[in-house]
C-alpha positions in Angstrom: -54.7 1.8 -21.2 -52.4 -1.1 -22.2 -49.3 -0.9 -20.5 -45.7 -2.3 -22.0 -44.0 -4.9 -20.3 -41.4 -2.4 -19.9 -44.4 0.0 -18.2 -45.0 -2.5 -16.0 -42.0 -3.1 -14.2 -41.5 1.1 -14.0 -44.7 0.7 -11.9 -43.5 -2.5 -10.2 -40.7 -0.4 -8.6 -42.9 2.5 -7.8 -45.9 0.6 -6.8 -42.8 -1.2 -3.6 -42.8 2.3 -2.6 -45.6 4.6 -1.4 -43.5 7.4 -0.5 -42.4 7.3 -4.3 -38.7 6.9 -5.8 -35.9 9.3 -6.5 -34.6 8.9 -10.0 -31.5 7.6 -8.4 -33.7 4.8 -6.4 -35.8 4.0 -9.4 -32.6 3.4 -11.6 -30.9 1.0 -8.8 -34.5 -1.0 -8.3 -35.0 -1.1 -11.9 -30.9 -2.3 -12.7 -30.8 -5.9 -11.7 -34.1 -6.7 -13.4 -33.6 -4.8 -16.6 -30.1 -3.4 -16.9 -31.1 0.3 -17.4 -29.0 3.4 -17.5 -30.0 6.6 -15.7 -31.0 8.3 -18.6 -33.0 5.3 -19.9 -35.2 5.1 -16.6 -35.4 9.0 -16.7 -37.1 8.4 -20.6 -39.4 6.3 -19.3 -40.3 8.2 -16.2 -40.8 11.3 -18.6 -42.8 9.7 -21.1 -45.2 7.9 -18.6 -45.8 10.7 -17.1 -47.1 12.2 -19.7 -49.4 9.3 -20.9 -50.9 9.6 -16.5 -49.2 6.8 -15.9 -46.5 8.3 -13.5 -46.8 11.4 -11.2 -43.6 13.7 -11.1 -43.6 15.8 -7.6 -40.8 18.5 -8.3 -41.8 20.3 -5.0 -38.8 18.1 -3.7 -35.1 18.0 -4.3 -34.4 15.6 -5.6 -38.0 15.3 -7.4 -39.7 12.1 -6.2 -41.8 9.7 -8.9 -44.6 7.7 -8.1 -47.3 5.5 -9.5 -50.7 7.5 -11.3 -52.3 4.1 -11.5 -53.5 1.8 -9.4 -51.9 -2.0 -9.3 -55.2 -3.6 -8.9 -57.0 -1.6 -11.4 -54.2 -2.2 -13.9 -54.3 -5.7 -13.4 -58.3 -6.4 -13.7 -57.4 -4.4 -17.0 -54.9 -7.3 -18.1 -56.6 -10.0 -17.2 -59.8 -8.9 -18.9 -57.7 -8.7 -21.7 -56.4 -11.7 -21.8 -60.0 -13.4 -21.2 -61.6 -11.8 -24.1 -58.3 -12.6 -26.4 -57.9 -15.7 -25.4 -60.6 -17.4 -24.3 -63.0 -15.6 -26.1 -64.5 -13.8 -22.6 -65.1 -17.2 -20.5 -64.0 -17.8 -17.4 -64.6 -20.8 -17.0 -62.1 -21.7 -20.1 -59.4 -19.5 -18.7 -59.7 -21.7 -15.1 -59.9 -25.1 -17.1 -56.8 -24.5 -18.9 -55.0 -23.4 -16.0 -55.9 -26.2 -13.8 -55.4 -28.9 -16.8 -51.6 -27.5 -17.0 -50.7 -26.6 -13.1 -51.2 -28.7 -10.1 -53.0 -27.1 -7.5 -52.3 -27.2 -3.3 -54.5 -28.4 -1.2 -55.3 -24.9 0.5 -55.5 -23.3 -3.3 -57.9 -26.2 -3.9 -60.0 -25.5 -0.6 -60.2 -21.6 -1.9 -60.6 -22.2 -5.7 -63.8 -24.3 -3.7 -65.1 -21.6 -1.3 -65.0 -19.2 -4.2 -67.1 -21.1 -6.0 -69.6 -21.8 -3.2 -70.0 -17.7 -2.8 -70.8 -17.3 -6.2 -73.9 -19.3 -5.7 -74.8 -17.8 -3.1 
C-alpha cells in the first residue's frame, strides 16, 4: 500500500483521535493544514475507505471515521521504501547521509550510540 501525501494527512487527523472523527471534526482538523471543503474531505473519507484504508462506523449519528491502518506499520512501509529507492536497501547509507547534512544532539548522539551497541549484541 503506498499512501498519497494527501492519504497521509487524512490518517494524521484520524490517527490524533482514537475515538475516530465526525465528518465535521475531520474537515476542521484537516482545514488549516490543507484548506479542504466538506465535500472534499468527505471524497477522501469515501474513497479510502474503500481502498481499507479508513473504517466508516454508521451505527452512530453522525457516523464516526477512523484509521484501518496502523501509523507504525504505515511508516516501516515508507521508510523501507525510501531505503530501497534511495539508497539502494542500505542502512548504513540512509544514516550517513542524514548525519553528513543534520547536526545531531548530544542525547540523539548517546542513542544513535546505544542502538548501535544492541545491535552487536
Amino acid at each position: 500500500m503506498k499512501l498519497s501525501d494527501k492519504e497521509w494527512r487524512v490518517l494524521e487527523a484520524l490517527w490524533t483521535s482514537p475515538d475516530g472523527l465526525a465528518l465535521g471534526e475531520a474537515v476542521e482538523a484537516l482545514r488549516p493544514a490543507t484548506g479542504w471543503s466538506r465535500n472534499t474531505v468527505l471524497t477522501y473519507l469515501t474513497r479510502m475507505e474503500a481502498k481499507g484504508l479508513v473504517t466508516i462506523d454508521k451505527t452512530q449519528a453522525p457516523h464516526r471515521y477512523r484509521a484501518a491502518v496502523d501509523r507504525e506499520a504505515c511508516a516501516a512501509q515508507e521508510r523501507r521504501g525510501l531505503l530501497d529507492r534511495v539508497y539502494q536497501g542500505s542502512a548504513g547509507k540512509l544514516v550517513a547521509a542524514f548525519l553528513k547534512e543534520e547536526k545531531l544532539t548530544a542525547q540523539e548522539r548517546e542513542e544513535l550510540r546505544k542502538l548501535l551497541d544492541d545491535m552487536e549484541v
